[in-house]
N, CA and C of each residue as an Amber inpcrd file, in Angstrom:
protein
   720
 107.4400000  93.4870000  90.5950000 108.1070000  94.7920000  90.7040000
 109.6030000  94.6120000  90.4290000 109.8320000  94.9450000  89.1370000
 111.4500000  95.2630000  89.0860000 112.2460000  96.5340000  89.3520000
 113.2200000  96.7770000  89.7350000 114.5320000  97.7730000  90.0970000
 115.6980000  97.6300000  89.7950000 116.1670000  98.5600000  89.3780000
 117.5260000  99.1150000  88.9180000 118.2300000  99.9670000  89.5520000
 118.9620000  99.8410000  90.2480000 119.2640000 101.1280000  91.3970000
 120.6460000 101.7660000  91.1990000 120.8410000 103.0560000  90.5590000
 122.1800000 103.0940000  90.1430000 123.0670000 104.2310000  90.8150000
 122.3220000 104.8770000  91.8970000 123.0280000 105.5670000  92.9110000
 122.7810000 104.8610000  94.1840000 123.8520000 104.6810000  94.8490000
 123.9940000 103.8850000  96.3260000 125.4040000 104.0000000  96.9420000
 125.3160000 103.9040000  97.9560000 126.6860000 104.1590000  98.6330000
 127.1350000 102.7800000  99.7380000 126.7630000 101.6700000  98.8660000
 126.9750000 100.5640000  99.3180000 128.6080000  99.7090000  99.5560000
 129.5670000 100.6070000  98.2260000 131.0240000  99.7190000  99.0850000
 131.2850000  99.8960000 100.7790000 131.7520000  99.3480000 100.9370000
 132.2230000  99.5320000 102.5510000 133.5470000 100.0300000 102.6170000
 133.2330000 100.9170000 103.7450000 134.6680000 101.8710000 104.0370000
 134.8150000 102.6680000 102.9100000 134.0900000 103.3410000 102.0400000
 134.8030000 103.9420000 101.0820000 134.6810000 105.7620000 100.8690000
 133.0190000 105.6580000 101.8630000 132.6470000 107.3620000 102.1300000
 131.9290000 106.8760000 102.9390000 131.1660000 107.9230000 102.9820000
 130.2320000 108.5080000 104.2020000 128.8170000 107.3070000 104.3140000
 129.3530000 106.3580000 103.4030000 127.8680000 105.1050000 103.1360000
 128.4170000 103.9140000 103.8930000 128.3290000 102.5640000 103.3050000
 128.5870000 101.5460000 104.3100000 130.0120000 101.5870000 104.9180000
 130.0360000 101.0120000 106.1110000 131.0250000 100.7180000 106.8080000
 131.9990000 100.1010000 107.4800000 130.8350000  99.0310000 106.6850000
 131.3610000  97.4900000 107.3190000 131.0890000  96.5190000 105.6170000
 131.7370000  95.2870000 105.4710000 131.2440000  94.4120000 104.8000000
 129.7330000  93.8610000 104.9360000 129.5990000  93.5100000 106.3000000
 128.4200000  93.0110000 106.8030000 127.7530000  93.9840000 106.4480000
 127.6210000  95.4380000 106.7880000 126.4080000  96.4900000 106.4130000
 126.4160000  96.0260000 104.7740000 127.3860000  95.7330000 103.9180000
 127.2460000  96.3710000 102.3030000 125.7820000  95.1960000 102.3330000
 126.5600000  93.6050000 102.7880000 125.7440000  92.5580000 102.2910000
 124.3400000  92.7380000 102.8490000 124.0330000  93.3300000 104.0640000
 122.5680000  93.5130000 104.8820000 122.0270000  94.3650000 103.8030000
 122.4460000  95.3460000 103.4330000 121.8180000  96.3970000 102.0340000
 121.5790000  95.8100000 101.0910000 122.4220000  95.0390000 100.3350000
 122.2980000  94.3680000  99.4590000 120.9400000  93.1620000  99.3150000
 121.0860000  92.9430000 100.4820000 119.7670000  92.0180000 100.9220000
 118.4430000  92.4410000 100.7560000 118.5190000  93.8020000 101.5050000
 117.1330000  94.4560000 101.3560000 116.7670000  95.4460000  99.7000000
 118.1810000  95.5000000  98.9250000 117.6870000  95.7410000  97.9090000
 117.3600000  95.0390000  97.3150000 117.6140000  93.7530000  96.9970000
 117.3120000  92.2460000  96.6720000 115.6580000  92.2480000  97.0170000
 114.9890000  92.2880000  98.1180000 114.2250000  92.0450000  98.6790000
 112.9520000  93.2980000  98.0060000 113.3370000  94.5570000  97.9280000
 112.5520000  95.3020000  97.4120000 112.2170000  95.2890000  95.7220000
 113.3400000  94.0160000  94.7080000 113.0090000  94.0740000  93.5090000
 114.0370000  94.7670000  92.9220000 115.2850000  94.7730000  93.0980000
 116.8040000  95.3240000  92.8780000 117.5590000  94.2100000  92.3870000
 117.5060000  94.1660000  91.0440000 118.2650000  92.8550000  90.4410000
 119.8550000  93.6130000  89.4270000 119.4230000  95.2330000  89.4430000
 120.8520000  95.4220000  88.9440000 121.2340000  96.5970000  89.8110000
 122.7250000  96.8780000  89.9410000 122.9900000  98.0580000  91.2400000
 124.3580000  98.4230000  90.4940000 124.3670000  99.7020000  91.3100000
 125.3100000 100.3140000  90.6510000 126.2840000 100.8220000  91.8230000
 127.2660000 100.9930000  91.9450000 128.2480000 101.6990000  93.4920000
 128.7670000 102.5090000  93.2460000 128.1360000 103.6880000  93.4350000
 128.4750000 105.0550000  93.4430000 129.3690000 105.5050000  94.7770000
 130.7450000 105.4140000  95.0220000 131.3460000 106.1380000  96.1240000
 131.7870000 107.5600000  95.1680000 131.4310000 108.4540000  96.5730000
 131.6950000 109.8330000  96.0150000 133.4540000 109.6510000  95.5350000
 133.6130000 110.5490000  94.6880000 134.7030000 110.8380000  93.9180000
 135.0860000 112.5890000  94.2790000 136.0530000 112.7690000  94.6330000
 136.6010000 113.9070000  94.6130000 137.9500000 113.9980000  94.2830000
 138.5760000 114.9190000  93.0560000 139.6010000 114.7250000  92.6850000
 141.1060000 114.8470000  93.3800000 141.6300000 113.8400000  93.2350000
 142.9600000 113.8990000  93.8330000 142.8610000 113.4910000  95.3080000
 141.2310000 113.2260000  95.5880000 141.4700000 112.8250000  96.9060000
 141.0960000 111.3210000  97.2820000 139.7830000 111.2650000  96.8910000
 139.1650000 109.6360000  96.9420000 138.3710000 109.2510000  96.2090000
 138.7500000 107.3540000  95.9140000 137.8570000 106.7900000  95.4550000
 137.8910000 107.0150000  94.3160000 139.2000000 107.1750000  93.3790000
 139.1190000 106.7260000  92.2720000 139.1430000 105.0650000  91.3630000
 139.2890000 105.5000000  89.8610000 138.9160000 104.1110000  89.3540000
 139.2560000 102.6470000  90.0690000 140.8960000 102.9240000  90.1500000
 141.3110000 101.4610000  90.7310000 140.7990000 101.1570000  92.2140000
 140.5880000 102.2340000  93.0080000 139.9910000 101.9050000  94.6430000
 138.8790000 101.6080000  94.2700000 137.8530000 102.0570000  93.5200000
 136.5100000 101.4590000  93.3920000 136.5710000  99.9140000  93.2700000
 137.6340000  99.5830000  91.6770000 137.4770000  98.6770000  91.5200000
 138.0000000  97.6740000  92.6280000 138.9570000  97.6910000  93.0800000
 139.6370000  96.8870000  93.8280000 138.1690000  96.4190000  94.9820000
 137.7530000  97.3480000  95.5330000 136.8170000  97.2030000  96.7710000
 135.5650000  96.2930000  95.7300000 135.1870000  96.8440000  94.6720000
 133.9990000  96.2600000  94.0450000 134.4620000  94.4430000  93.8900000
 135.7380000  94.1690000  93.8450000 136.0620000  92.6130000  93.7100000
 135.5720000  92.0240000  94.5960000 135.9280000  92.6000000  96.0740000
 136.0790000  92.6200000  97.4460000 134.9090000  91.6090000  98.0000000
 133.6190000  92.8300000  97.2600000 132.3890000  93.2990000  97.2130000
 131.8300000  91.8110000  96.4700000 131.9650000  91.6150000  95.6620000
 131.5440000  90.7320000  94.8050000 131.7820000  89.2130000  95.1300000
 132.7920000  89.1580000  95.6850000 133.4800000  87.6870000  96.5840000
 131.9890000  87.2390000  97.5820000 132.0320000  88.3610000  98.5130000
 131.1010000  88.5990000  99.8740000 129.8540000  87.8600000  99.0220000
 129.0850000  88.6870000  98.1660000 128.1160000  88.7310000  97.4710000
 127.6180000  86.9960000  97.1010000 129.0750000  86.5320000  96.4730000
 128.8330000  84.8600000  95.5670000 128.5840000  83.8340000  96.9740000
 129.8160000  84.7630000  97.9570000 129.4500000  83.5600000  99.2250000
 128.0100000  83.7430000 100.1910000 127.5840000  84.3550000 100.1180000
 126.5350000  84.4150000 100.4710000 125.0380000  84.3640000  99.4580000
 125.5410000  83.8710000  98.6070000 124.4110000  83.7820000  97.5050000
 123.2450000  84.9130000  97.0040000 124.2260000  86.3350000  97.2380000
 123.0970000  87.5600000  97.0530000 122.8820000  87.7170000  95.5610000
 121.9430000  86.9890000  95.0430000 121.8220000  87.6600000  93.4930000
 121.1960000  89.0870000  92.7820000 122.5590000  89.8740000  93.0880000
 122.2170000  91.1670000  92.2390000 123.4040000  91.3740000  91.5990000
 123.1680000  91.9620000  90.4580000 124.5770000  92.1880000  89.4320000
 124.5480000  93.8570000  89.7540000 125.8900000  93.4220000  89.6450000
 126.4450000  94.7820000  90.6040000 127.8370000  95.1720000  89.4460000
 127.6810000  96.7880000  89.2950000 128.3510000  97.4120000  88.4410000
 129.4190000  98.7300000  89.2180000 129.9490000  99.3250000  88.5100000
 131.0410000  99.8480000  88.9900000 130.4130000 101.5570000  88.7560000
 130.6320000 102.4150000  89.4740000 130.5530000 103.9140000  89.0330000
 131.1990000 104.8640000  90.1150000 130.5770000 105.9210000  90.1570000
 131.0030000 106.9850000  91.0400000 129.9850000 107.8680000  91.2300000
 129.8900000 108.7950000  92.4730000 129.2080000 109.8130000  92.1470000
 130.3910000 110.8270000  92.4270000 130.2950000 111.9400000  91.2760000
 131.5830000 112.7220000  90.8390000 131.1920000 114.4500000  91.6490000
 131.8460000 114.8900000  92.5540000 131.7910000 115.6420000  93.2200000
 132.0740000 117.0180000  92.1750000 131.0090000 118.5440000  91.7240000
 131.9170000 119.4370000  91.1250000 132.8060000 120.3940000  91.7140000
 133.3580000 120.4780000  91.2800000 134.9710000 121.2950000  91.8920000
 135.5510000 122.0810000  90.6360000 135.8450000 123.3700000  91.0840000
 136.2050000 124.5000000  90.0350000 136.9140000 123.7340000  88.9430000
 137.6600000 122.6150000  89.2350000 138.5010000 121.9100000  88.1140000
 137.8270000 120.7370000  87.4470000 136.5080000 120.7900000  87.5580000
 135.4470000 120.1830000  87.1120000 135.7850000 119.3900000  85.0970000
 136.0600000 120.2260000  84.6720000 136.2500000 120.1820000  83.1450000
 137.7610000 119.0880000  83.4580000 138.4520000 119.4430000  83.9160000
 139.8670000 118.8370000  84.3850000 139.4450000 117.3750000  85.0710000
 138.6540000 117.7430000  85.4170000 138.1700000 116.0260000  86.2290000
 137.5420000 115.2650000  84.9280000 137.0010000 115.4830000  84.0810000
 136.0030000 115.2740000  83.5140000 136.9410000 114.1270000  81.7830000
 138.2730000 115.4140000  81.9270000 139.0330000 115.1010000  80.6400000
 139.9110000 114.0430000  80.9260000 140.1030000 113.9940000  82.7040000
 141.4320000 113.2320000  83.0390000 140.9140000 111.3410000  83.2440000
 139.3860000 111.7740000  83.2830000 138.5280000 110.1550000  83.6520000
 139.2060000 109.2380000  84.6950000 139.3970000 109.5090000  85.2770000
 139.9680000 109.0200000  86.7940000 138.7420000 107.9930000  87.9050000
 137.9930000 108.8810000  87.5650000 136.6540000 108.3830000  88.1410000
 135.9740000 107.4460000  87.4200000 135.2830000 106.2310000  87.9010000
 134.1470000 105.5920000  87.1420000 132.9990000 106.2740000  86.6210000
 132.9530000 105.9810000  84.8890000 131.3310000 106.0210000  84.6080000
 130.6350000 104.7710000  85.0060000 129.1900000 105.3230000  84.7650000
 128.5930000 103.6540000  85.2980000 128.7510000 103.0070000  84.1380000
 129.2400000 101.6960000  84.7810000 129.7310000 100.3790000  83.9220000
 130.4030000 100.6150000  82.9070000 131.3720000 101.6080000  82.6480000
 132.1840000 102.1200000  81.7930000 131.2810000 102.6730000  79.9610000
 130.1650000 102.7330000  80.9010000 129.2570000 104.0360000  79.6480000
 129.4600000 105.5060000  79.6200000 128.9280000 105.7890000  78.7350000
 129.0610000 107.2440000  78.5610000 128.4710000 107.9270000  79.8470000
 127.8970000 107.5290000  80.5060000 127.0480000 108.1040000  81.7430000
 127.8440000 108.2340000  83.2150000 127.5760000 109.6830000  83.4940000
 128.4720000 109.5750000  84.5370000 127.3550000 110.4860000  85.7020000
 127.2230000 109.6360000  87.1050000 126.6010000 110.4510000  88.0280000
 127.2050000 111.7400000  88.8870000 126.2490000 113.0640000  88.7110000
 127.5420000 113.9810000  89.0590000 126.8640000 114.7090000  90.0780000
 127.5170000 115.4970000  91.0580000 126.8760000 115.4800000  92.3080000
 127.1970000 117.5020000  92.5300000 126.3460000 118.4530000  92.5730000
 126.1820000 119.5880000  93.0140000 126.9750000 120.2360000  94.7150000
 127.2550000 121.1200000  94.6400000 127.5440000 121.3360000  96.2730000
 126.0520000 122.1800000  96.4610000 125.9800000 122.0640000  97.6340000
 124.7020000 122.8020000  98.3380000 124.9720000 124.2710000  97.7510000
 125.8450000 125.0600000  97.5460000 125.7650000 126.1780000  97.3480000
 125.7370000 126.5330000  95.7630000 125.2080000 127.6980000  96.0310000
 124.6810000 128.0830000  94.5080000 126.2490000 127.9450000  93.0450000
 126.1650000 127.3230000  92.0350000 126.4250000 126.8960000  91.4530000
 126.4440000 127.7390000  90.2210000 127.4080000 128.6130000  89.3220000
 127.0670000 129.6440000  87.9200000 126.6090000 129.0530000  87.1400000
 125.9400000 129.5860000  86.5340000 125.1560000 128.7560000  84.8950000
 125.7710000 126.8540000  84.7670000 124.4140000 125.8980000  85.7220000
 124.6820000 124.7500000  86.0930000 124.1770000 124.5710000  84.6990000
 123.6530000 124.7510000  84.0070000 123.0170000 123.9690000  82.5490000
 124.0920000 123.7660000  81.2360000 125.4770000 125.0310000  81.5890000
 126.2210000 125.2510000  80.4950000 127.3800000 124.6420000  81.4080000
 127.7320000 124.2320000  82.7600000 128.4890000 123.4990000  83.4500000
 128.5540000 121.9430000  83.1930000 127.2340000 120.9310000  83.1700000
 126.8990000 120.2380000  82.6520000 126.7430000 119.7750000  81.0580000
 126.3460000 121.1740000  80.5310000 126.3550000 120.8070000  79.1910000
 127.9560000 120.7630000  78.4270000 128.7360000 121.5520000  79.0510000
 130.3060000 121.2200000  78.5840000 130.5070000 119.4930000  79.2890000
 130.4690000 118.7790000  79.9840000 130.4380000 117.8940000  80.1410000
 130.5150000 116.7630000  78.4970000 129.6010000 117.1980000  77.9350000
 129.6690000 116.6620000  76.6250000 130.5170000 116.9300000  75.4950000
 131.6880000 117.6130000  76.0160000 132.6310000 117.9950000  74.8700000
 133.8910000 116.6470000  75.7200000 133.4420000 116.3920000  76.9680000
 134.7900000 115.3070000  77.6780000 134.2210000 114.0330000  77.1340000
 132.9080000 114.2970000  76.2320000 132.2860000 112.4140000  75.8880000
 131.6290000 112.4200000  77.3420000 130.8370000 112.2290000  78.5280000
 130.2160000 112.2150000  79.3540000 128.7930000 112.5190000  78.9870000
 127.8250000 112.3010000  79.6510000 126.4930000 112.1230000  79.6900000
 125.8990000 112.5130000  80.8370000 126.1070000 113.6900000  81.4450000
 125.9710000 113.7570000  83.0480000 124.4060000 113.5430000  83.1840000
 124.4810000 112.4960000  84.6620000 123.3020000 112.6130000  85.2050000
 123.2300000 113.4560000  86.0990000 122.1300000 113.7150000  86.8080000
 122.3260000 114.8590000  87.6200000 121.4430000 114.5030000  89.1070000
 122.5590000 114.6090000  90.1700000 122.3710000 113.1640000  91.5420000
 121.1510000 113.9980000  92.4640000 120.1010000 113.0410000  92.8220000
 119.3470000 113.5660000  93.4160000 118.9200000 115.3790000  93.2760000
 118.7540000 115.5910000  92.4240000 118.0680000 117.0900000  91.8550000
 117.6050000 117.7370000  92.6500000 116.6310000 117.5880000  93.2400000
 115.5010000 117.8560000  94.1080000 115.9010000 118.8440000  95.0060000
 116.9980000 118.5820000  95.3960000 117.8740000 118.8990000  96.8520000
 118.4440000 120.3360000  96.3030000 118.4050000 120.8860000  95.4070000
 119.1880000 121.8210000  94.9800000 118.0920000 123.3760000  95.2310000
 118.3450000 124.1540000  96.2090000 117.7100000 125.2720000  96.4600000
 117.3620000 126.0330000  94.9110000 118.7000000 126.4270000  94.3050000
 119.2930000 126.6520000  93.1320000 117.9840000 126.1170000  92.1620000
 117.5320000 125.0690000  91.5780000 116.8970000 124.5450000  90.6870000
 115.4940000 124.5860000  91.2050000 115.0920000 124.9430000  92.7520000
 113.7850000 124.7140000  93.1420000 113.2680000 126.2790000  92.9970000
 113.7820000 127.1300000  92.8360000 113.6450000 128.6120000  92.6780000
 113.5570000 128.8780000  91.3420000 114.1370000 127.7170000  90.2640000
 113.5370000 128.0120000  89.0700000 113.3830000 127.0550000  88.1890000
 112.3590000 126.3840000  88.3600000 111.5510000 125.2310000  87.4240000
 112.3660000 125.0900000  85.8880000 111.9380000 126.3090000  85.3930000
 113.0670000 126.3960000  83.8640000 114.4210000 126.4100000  83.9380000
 115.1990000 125.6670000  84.8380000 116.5820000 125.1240000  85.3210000
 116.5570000 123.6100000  84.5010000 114.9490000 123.4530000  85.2080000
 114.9440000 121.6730000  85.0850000 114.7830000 121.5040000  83.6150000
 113.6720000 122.4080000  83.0110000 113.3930000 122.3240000  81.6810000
 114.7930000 121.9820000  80.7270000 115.8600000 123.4970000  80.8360000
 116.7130000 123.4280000  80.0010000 117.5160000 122.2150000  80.3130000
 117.8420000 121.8630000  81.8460000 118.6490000 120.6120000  81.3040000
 118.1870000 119.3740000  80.8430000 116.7200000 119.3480000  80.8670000
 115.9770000 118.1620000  80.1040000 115.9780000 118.2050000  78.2730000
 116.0250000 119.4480000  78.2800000 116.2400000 119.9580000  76.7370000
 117.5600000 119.8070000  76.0410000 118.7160000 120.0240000  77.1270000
 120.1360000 119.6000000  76.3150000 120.6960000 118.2440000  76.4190000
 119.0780000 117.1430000  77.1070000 119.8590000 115.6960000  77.2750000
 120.1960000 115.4520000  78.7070000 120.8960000 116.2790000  79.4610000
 120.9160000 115.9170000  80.9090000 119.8560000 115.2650000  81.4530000
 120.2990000 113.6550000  81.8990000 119.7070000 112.8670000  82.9020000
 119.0380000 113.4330000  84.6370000 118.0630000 113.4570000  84.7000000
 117.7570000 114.1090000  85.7790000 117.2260000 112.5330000  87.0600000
 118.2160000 112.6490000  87.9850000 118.1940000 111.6860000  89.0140000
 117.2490000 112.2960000  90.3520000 116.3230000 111.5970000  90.7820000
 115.8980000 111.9420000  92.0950000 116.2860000 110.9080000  93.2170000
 115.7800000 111.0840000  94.3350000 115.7030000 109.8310000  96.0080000
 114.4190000 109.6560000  95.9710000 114.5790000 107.9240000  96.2550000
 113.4040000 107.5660000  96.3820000 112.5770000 108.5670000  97.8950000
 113.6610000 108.4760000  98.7830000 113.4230000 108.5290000  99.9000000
 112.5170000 110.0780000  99.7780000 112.6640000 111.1440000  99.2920000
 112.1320000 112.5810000  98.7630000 110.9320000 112.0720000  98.5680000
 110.7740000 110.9480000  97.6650000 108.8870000 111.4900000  97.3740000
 107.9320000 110.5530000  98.5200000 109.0990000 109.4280000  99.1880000
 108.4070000 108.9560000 100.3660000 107.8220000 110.1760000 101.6940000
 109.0970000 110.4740000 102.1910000 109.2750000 111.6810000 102.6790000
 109.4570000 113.2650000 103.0660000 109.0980000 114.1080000 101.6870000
 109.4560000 115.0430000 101.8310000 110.1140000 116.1260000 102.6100000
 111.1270000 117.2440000 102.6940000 111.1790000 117.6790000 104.0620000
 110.3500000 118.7670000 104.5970000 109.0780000 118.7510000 103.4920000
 107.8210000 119.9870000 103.5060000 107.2560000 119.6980000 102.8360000
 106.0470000 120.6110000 103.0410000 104.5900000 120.1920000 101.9380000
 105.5990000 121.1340000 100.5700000 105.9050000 122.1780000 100.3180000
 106.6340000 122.5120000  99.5080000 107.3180000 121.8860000  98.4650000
 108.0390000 121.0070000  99.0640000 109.2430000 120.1050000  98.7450000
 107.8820000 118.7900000  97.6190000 107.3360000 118.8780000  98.6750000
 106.3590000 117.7900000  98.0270000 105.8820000 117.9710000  96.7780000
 105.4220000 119.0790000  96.4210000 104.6160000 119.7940000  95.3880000
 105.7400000 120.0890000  94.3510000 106.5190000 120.2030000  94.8520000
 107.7410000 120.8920000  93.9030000 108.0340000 119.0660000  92.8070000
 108.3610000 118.2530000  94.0780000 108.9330000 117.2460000  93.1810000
 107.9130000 116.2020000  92.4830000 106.5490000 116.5400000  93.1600000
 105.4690000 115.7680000  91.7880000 105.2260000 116.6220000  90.4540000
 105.3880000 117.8030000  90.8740000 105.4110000 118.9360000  89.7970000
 106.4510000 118.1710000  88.6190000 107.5960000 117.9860000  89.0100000
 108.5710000 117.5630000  88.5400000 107.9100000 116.0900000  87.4360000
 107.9230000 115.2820000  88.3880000 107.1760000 113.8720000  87.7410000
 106.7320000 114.0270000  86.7540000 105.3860000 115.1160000  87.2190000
 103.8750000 114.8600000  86.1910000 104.6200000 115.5990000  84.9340000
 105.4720000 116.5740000  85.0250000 105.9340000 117.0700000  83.2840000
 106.9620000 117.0230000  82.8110000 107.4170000 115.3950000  83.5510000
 108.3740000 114.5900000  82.6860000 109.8710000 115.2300000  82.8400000
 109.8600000 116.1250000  83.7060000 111.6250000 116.4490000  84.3570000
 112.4400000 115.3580000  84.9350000 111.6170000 114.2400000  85.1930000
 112.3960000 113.2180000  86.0610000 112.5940000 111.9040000  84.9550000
 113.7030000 111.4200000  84.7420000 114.1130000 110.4170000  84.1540000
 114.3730000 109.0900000  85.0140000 115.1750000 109.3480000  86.1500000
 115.2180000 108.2870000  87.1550000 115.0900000 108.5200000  88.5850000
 114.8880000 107.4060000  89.1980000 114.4540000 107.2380000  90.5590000
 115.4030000 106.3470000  90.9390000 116.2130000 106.9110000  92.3080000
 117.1430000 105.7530000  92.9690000 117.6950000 105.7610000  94.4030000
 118.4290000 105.1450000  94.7850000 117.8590000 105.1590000  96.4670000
 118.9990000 105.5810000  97.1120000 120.0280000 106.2530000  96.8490000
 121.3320000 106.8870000  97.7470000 121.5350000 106.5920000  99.0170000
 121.0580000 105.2870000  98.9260000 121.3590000 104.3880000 100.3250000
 122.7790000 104.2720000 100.8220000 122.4140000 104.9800000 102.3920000
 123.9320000 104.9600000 102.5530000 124.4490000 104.1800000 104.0060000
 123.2200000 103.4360000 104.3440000 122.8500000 102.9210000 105.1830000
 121.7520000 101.6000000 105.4690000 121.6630000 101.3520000 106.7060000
 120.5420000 100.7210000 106.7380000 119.1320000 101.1330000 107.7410000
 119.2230000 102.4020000 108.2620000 118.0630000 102.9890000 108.8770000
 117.6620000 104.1190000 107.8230000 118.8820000 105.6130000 108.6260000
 118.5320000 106.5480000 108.4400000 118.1030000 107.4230000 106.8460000
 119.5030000 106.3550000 106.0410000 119.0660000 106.6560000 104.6880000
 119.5910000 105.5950000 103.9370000 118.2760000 104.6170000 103.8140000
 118.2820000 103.6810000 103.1440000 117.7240000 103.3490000 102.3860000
 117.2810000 102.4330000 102.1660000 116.9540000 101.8140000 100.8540000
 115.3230000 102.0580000 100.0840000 114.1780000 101.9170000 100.2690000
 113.7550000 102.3870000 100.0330000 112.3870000 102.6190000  98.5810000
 112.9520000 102.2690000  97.7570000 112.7140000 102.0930000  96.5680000
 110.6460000 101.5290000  96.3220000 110.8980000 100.4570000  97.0550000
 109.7700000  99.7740000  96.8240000 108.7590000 100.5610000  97.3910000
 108.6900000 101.3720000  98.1930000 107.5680000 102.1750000  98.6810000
 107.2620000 103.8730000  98.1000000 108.4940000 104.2140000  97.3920000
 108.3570000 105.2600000  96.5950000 107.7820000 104.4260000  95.1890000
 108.0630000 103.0170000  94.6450000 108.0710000 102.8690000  93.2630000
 105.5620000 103.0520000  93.9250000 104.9660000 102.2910000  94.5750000
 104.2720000 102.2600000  94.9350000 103.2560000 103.5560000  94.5190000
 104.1490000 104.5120000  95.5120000 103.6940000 105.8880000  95.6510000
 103.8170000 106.6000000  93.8920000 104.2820000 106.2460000  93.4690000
 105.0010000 106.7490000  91.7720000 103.4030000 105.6140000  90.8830000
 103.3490000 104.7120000  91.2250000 102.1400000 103.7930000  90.4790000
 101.3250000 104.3580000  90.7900000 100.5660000 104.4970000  91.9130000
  99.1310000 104.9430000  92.2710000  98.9010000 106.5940000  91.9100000
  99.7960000 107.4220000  91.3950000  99.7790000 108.3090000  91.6780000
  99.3550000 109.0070000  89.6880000 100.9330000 107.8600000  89.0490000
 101.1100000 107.8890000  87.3980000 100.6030000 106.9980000  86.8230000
 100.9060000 105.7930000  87.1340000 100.8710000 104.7740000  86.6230000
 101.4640000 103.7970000  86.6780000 101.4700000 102.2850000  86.4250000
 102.3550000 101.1210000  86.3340000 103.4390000 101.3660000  84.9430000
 103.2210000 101.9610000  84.0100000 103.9330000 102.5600000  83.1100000
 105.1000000 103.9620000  83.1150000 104.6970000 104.4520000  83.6800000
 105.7250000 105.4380000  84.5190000 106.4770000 104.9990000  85.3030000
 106.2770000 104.2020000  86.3280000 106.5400000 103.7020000  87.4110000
 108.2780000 102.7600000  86.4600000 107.7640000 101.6690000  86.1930000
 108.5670000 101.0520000  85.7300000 109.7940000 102.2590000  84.7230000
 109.2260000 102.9280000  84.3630000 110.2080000 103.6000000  83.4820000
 111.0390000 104.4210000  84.2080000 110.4210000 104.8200000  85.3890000
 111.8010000 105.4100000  86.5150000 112.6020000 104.8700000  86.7830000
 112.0400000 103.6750000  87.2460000 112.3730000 102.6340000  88.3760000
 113.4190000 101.5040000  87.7910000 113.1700000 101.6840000  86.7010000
 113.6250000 100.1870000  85.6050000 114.2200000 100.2600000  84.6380000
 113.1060000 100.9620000  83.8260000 113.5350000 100.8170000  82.2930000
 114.7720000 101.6060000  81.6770000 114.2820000 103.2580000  82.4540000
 115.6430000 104.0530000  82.2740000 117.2770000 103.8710000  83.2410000
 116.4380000 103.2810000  84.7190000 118.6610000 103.0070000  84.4540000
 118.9330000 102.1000000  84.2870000 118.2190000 100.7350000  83.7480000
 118.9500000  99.7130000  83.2410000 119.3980000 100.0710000  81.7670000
 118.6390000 101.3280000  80.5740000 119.3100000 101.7920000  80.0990000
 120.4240000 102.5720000  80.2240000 120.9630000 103.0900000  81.0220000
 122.2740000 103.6480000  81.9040000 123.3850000 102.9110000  81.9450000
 122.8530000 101.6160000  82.1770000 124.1240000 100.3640000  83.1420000
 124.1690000  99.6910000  81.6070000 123.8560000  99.7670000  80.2530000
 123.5770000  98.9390000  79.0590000 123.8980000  99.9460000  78.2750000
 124.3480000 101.5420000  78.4220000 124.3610000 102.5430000  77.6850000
 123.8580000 102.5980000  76.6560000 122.4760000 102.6860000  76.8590000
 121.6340000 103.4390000  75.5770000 121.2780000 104.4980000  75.8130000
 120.4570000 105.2810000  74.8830000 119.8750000 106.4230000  75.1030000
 118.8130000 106.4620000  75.8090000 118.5940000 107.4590000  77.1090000
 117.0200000 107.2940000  76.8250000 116.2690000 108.7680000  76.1030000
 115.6020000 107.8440000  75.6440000 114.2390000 108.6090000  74.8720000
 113.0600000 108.9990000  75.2990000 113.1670000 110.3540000  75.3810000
 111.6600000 110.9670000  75.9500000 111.2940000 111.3950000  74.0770000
């Protein structure tokens, strides 16, 4: 079982995810352990306030020291998850924030509340050179009220990101149906674990990739799980 995990909230001290050094490396361990050989560190990004390029990077050195002395082998890359904010286009032109591994791909993150024409919000994204993925989907009231949300942004190229933890757990039979719906007609491009912790929301992966095999296939499976965000962290296209 291989993994690619390219949303996580593993720097320490940097948001609402790890908090300690010791937590990043205990995560790191258990992603190691579930079949996580490339990772990505998504600290939220909000403009003008936190966690831009150089704080990422600086902490990702930090990060990486910890990592060699303790012999954790996972290659570990740099990103953000990019918060939208009315000055969204302005965030987008000024690149302040990490793409992952300095590709065209950038993880971008919804507010809970309803959002104007998210397909032509995203799709301007591609006039800044960006590639938006789109962070844990699922979660969006907005897109679960209308299936042909998901369609069009699968149609203009938008990367569609889910949580592992969602198809382990659902927070309803609803929720459930909604996001295999999703799977079986190919709305979902990747699967990843927005671990921001080590209980409540953690890691994860290996028991959704499971649930994703028995369900699709060992061929699906890997292509959530693997194939498409190690194309992400290598910037290629992916191809449906």
């Amino acid at each position: 079982m291989r993994m690619a995990d390219i949303h996580t909230h593993i720097l320490p001290g940097m948001d609402d995810g790890s908090k300690t050094m010791d937590e990043s490396l205990e995560m790191l361990r258990r992603e190691y352990s579930d079949g996580v050989r490339d990772l990505v560190v998504t600290p939220h990004y909000v403009h003008k306030e936190m966690n831009d390029k150089q704080a990422v990077r600086e902490c990702l050195i930090e990060l990486k020291k910890a990592m060699f002395e303790e012999k954790i082998n996972v290659r570990i890359y740099e990103g953000n998850e990019v918060m939208f904010t009315s000055d969204f286009l302005d965030v987008l032109s000024n690149k302040e924030f990490c793409t992952i591994n300095n590709s065209q791909y950038a993880l971008i993150e919804f507010p809970p509340t309803h959002v104007k024409n998210p397909v032509r919000t995203l799709d301007d994204a591609y006039l800044a050179g960006v590639t938006p993925i789109l962070a844990h989907a699922e979660r969006y009231e907005q897109f679960r009220d209308d299936i042909k949300l998901f369609e069009a942004l699968v149609e203009c190229g938008i990367v569609v990101q889910i949580n592992a933890q969602s198809i382990i757990d659902p927070d309803c039979r609803k929720s459930e149906k909604f996001i295999h719906r999703l799977i079986k007609n190919g709305l979902v491009h990747i699967v990843a674990s927005d671990c921001h912790d080590l209980e409540e929301r953690g890691i994860n992966l290996a028991d959704a990739y499971r649930i994703v095999e028995k369900k699709y296939g060992l061929e699906l499976a890997e292509k959530l799980f693997y194939i498409n965000p190690l194309k992400v962290i290598k910037n290629r296209e992916i191809v449906e």
